[in-house]
SESE-84603 format. One record per residue (C-alpha): x, y, z; residue number from 1. Coordinates in steps of 0.5 Angstrom, whole numbers. Example, Ala and Ser with C-alpha at 12.3 -4.5 7.8 and 13.67 -1.06 7.14 Angstrom:
[[25,-9,16],1],
[[27,-2,14],2],
This chain:
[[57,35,-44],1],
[[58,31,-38],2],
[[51,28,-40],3],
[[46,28,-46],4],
[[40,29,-41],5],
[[40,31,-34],6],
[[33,31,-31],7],
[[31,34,-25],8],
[[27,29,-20],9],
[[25,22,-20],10],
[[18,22,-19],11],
[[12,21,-25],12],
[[15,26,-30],13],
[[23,24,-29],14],
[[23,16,-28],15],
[[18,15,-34],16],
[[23,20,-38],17],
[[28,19,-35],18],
[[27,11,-37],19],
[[25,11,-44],20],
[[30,17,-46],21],
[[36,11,-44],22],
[[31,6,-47],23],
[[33,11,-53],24],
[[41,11,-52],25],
[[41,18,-48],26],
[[47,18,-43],27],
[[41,20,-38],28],
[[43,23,-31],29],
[[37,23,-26],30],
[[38,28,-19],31],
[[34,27,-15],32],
[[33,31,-8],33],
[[31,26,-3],34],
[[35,19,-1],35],
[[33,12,-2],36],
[[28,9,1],37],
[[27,2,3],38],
[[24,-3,9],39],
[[29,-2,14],40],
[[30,5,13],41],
[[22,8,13],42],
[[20,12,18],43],
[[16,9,23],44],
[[18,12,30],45],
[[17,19,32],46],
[[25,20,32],47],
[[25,18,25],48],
[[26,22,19],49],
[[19,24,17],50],
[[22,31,15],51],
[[23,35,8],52],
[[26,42,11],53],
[[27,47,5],54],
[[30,52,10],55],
[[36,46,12],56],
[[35,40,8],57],
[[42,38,10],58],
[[40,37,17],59],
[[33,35,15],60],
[[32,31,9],61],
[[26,26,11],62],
[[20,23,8],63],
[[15,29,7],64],
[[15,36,5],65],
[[10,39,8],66],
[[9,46,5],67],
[[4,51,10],68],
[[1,57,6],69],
[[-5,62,7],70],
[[-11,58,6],71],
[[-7,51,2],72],
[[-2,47,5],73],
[[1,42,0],74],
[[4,34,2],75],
[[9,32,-3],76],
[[14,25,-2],77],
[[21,27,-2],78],
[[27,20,-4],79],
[[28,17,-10],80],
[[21,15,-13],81],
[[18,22,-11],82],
[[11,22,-10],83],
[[10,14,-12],84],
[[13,13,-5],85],
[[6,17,-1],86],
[[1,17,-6],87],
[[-5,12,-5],88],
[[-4,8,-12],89],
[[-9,10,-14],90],
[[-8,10,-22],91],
[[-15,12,-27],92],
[[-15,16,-33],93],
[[-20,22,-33],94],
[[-26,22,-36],95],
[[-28,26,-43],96],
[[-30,33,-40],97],
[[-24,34,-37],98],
[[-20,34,-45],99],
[[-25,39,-47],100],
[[-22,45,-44],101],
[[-15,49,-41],102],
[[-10,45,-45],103],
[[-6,46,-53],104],
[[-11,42,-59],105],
[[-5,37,-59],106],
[[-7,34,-52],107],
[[-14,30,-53],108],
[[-16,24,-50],109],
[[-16,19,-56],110],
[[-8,22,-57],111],
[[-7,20,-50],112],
[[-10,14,-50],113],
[[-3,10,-52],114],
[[0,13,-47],115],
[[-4,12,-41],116],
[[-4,5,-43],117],
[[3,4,-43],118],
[[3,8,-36],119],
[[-1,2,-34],120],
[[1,-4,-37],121],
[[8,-1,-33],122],
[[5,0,-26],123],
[[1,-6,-28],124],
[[-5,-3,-24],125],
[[-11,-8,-22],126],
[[-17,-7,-18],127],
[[-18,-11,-10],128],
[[-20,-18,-11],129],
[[-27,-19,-7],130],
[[-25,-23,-3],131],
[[-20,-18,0],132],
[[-24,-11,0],133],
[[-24,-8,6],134],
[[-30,-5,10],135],
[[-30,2,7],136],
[[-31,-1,0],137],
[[-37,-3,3],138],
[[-39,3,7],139],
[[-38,6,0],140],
[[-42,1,-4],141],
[[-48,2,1],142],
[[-47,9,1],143],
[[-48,10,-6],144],
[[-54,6,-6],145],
[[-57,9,0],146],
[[-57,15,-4],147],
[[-60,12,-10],148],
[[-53,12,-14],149],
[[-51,5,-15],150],
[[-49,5,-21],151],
[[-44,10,-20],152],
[[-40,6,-15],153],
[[-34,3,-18],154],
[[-27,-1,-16],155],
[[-21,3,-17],156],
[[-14,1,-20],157],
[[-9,1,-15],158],
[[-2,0,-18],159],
[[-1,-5,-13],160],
[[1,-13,-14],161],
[[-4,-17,-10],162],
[[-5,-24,-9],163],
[[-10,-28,-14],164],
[[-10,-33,-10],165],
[[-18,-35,-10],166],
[[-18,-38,-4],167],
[[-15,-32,0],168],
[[-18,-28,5],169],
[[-16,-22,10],170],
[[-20,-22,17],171],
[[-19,-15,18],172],
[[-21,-15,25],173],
[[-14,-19,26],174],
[[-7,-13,26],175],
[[-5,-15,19],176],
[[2,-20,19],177],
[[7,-19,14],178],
[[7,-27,13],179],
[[0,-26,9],180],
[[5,-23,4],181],
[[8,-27,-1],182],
[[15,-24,-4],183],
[[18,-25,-12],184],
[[22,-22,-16],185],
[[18,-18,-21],186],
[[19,-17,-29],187],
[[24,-11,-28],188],
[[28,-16,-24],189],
[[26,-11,-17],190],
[[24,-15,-11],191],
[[17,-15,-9],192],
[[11,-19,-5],193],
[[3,-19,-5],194],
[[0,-15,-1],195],
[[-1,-17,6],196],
[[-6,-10,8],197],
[[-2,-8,13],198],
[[-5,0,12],199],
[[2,3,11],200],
[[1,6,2],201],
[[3,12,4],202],
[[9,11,9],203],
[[13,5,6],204],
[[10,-1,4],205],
[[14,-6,8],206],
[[12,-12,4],207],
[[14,-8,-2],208],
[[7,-9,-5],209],
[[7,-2,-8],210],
[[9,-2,-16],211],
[[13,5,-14],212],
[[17,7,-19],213],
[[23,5,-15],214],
[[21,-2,-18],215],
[[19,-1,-25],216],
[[21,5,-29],217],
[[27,7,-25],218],
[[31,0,-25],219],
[[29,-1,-32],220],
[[33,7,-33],221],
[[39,3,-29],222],
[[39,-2,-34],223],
[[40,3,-39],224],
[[45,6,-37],225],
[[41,11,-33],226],
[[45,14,-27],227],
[[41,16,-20],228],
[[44,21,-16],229],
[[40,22,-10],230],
[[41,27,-4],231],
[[42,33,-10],232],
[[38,39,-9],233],
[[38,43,-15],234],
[[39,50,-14],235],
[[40,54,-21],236],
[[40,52,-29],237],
[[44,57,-33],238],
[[45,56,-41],239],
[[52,55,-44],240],
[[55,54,-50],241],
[[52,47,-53],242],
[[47,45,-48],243],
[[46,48,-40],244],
[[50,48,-33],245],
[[46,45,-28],246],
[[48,47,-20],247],
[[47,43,-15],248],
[[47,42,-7],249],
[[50,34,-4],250],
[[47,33,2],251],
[[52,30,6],252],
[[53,30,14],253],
[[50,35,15],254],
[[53,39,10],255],
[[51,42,2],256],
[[57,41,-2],257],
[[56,45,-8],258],
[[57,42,-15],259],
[[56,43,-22],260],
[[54,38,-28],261],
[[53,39,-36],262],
[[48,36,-41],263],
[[45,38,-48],264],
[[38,36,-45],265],
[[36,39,-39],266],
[[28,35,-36],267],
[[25,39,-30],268],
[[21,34,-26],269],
[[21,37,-19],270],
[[13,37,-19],271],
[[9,42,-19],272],
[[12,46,-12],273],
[[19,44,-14],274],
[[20,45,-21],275],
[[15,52,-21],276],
[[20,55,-15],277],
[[27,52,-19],278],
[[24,56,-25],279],
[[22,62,-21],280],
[[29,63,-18],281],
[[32,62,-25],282],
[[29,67,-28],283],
[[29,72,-22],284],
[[36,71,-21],285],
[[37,72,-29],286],
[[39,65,-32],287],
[[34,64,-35],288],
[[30,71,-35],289],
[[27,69,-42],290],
[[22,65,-38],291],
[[14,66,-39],292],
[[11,71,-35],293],
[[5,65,-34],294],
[[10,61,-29],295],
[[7,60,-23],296],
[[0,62,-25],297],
[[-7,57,-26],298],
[[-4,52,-20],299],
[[-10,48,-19],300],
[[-11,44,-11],301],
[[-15,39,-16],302],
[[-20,40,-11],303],
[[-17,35,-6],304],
[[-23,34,0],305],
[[-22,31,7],306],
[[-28,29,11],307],
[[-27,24,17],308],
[[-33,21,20],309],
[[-35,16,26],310],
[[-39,10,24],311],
[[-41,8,31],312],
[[-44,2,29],313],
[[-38,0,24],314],
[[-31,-2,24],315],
[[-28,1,19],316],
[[-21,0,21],317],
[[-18,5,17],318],
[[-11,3,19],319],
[[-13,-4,14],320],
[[-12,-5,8],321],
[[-10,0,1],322],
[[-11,7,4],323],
[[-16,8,-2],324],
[[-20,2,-6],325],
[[-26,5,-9],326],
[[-30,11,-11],327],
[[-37,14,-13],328],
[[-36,18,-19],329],
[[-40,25,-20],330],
[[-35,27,-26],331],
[[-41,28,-31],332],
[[-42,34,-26],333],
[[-49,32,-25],334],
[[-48,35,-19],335],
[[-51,42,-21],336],
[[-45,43,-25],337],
[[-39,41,-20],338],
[[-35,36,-23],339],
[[-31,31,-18],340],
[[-32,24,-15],341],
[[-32,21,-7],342],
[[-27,16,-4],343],
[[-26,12,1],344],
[[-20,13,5],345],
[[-15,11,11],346],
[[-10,13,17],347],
[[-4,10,18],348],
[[-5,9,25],349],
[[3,11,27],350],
[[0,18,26],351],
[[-2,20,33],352],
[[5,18,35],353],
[[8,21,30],354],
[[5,29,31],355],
[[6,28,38],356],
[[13,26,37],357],
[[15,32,31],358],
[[13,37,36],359],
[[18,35,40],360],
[[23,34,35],361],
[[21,42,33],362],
[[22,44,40],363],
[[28,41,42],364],
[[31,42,34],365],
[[38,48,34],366],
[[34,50,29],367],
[[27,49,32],368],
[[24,56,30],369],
[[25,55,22],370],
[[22,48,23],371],
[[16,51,27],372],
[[15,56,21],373],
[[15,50,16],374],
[[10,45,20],375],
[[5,50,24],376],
[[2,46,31],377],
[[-5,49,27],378],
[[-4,44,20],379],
[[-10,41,18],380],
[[-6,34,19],381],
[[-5,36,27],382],
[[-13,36,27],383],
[[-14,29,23],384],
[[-9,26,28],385],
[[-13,27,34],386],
[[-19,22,32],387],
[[-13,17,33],388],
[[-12,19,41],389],
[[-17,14,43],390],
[[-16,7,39],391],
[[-23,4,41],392],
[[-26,11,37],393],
[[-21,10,31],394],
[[-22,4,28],395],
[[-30,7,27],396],
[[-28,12,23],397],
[[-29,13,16],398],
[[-24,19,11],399],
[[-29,20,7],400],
[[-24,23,1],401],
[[-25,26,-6],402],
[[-22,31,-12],403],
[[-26,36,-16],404],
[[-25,40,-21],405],
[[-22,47,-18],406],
[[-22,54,-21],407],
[[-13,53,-21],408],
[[-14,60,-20],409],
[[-7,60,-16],410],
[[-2,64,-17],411],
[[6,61,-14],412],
[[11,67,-14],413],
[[18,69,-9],414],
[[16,73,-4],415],
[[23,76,0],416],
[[26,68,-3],417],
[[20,64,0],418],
[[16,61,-5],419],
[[9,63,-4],420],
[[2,63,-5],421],
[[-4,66,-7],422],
[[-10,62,-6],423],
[[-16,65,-7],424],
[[-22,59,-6],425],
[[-27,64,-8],426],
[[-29,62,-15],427],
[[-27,54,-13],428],
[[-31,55,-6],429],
[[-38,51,-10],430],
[[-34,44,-11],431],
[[-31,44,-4],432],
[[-38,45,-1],433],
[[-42,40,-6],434],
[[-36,35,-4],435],
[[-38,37,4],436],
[[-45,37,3],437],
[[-44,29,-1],438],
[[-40,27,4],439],
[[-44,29,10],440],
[[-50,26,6],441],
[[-45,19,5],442],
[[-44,19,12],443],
[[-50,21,15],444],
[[-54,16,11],445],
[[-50,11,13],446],
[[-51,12,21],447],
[[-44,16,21],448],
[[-43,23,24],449],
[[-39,27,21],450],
[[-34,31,24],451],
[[-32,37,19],452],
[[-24,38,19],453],
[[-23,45,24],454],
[[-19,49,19],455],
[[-25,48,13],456],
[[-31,50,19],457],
[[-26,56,21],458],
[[-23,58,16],459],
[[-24,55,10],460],
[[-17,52,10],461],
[[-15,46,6],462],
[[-9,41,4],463],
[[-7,38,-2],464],
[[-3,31,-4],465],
[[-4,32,-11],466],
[[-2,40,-13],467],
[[-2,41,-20],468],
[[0,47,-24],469],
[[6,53,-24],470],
[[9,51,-31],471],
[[3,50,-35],472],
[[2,48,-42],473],
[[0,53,-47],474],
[[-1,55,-55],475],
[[4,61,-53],476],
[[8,64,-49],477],
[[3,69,-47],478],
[[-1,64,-44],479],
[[4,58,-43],480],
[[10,56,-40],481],
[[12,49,-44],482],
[[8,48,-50],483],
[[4,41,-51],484],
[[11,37,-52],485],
[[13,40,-45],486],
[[19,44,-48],487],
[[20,50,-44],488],
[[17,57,-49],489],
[[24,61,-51],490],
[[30,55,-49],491],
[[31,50,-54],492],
[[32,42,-51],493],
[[29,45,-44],494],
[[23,40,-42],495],
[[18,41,-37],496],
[[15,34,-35],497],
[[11,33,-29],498],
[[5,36,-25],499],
[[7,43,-25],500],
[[5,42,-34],501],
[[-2,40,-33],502],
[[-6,45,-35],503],
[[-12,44,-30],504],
[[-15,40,-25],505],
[[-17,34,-28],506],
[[-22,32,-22],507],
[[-18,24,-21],508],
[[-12,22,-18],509],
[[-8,25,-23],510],
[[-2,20,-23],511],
[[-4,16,-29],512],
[[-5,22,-32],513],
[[1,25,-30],514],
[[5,20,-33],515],
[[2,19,-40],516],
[[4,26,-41],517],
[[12,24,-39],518],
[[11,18,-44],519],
[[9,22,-50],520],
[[14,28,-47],521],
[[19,23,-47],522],
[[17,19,-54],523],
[[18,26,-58],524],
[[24,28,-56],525],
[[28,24,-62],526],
[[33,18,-61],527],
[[40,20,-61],528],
């Protein structure tokens, strides 16, 4: 074998086993699809390379893949980091209620418990000092108190490094100035800098304040001995004597130069669309035809809702400060039953520019019509971006944003080749219209007017940054793909480890969770 463990991604599942796998000995490679980021490459203007292509990613292997379904869309982060690099920080344990159904007895909140704090203690996650809480942390404090419900107001960890300066403040009605960052090296030995609220969490951190995965787990992999390949796409896993062969396209001058690598162990960590469509494609095309038939059920949207609102009488600057800071917390479903919780958002204030310039891009691309399949005009990001046509209207505006607890009743399957998917709303449809409904409460009660996406009101369409489901967690192959260690039903030293094994919505922003889970997967698998 020309590795002991191959692992597929490096986003939470496939940094964090990736990393204490090396720790262990193992001689650890790490492919990963995307390339490597940083603050001279981010993309920022409309030419720049934003898009993922799962048609021609040779050609196009930009910072986001955008998956357009029937009803659903779906947003992951594509380079070396993987979702660490787009998500918004945010890093909770869920509550209680969300481990008392859906998944193997082994997996409960207390047994977890080590491993959510080690996911922590990594990421070094911290609340936003007082005296740099933006605007919107305060409109969501009034608003939870307008509507009676202060106590349920909380401030969220971020895994982000601010400055603990007392002294220092932000005045968020001046354009945030990269010298109000203070760099270091951090403990890990990978360059950083404090926070200096310049809006940018979900399109690159420029002053590097983000604690990703490219600045903690995944260069204490190298340390170890990990390897990263990035710009490989997997394309098949195949058992062979003593461990399986794993095909891989490199994705180099517009070309896919086809290759193979051998390791005893191989980790699946490509997410919940990526790692359910390579195992699909494994099992259709019969490398891996022992595979569950549960692969591709129970995915969950985990109830991501967006509603943006104007606040005329507030700026808000949404553009300023981390995307999300805080939360009004309905987790005990006291809500008639509906489990989730309100945050605050934030809107990059390039994204007016950047939809207007990716039309373009589509439009004048040799291969603009599969583009144009790929990331529809009609995307309910289109619509979000229209509130930012008139700068004097924007910095009014309030994403008022949460997760819920769906049915994750899809259903991911190859239909012709292309990944679909079948998303029914209907059993989900009373926690997408308690959140609407709190939302508008929210707004209203604090002199906003909300403005209801177009796609929700018309169709009830939606989108998701934090897709969970595809390879689920079960007792047996009957209702599970991957068992509670994450090893894949009917293959031995076969793994799944990111969000495609989590059982159910978990109704919080599900990185902590998704990380523990590769923490305790990786902590089982025996040292060499």
């Amino acid at each position: 074998m020309d590795f002991d463990v191959i692992v597929i991604g490096s986003g939470f599942g496939g940094a964090i086993t990736g990393c204490r796998l090396a720790q262990k000995g193992q001689k650890v490679l790490i492919l990963e699809r995307g390339k490597e980021w940083d603050k001279g490459s981010y993309p920022r203007a409309p030419k720049d390379e934003w898009i993922w292509s799962q048609a021609s990613p040779e050609h196009h292997h930009g910072w986001m893949d955008l998956r357009i379904f029937e009803g659903m869309s779906v947003i992951q982060g594509a380079g070396v980091g993987g979702g660490s690099l787009i998500y918004a920080s945010i890093s909770r344990v869920p509550p209680e209620i969300v481990f008392q159904t859906g998944w193997p007895p082994e997996i409960t909140l207390k047994g977890m418990a080590k491993y959510y704090a080690a996911v922590g203690e990594m990421l070094c996650v911290q609340p936003i000092p007082q005296t740099q809480l933006n605007p919107r942390v305060q409109l969501m404090q009034d608003a939870a108190n307008k509507l009676g419900d202060g106590d349920r107001f909380q401030q969220l960890d971020l895994a982000v490094t601010f400055n603990k300066d007392p002294n220092f403040k932000i005045d968020f009605s001046q354009e945030p100035d990269t010298k109000n960052s203070t760099p270091f090296v951090n403990k890990h030995g990978a360059q950083q800098g404090t926070c200096a609220h310049l809006g940018e969490c979900d399109i690159g951190c420029r002053v590097y304040a983000k604690n990703t995965l490219d600045k903690n787990y995944l260069p204490e992999a190298v340390k170890a001995g990990a390897r990263i390949w990035p710009l490989h796409l997997v394309t098949n896993i195949t058992p062979i004597d003593g461990g399986y062969r794993v095909d891989h396209d490199q994705l180099a001058s517009s070309q896919r130069l086809s290759g193979s690598t051998t390791a005893t162990c191989v980790i699946v960590a490509a997410g919940s669309i990526g790692s359910t469509e390579l195992l699909l494609r494994c099992r259709d095309n019969g490398s891996l035809s022992r595979l569950s038939p549960f692969l591709g059920k129970n995915w969950s949207s985990n109830g991501d809702f967006l509603t943006p609102a104007f606040h005329l009488l507030r700026r808000l600057w949404p553009d300023r400060g981390p995307t999300i800071g805080s939360a009004i917390s309905y987790l005990d479903g006291s809500d008639n039953g509906q489990v989730y919780w309100i945050e605050d958002g934030g809107i990059p204030n390039l994204m007016n520019k950047f939809f207007q310039g990716l039309m373009t891009q589509i439009a004048t691309a040799p291969d603009g019509k599969a583009l144009a399949q790929e990331f529809s005009p009609h995307s309910l990001l289109q619509h979000l971006t229209s509130f930012a046509a008139h700068l004097d209207a924007f910095e009014h505006i309030m994403p008022w944003f949460a997760q819920g607890v769906d049915a994750g009743n899809g259903v991911l399957s190859l239909k012709n080749g292309v990944l679909d998917l079948n998303w029914n709303i209907t059993e989900s449809l009373a926690v997408f219209e308690a959140i609407a409904n709190k939302h508008k409460q929210l707004a209203e009660n604090t002199g906003g007017i909300p403005m209801p996406l177009p796609g929700w009101t018309l169709g009830k369409e939606l989108i998701t940054p934090h897709a969970l489901g595809g390879c689920n967690m079960g007792t047996s192959i009957k209702n599970g793909v991957v068992d509670h260690t994450g090893k894949v039903f009917g293959y031995e030293n076969l793994y799944v480890a990111d969000g495609a094994i989590v059982p159910r919505a978990v109704g919080v922003n599900p990185s902590r969770t998704i990380g523990a889970l590769a923490e305790r997967i990786a902590d089982l698998i025996p040292a060499k």
